[in-house]
Steps between C-alpha positions, in 0.01 A plus 500: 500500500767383737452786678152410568594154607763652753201697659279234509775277707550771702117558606467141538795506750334718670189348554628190613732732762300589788624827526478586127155413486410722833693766287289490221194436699567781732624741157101380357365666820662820460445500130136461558493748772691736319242513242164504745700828627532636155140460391389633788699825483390511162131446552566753807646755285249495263238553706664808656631650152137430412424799787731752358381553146267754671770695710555774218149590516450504866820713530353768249 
């Protein structure tokens, strides 16, 4: 539990640092874009492995 507490104090003085709260703010917005880049490979590469379930027969 102490451990916890330690974390807590530490994200809390962060926030009330300017810096440490652009740091987290600006690690949010590549966390989020990270993941709108993932899904949309995904979603991407689904779409185009969707395409080559019919390549063994058109190669026959």
């Amino acid at each position: 539990m102490a451990d916890s507490t330690k974390l807590a104090g530490l994200i809390s003085d962060l926030l009330r640092c300017e810096r440490g709260a652009t740091v987290i703010e600006y690690t949010m917005i590549a966390g989020f874009i990270a993941l709108v880049i993932a899904a949309t490979v995904r979603l991407v590469g689904s779409e185009n492995a969707a395409g080559f379930d019919d390549l063994p027969d058109v190669v026959r």
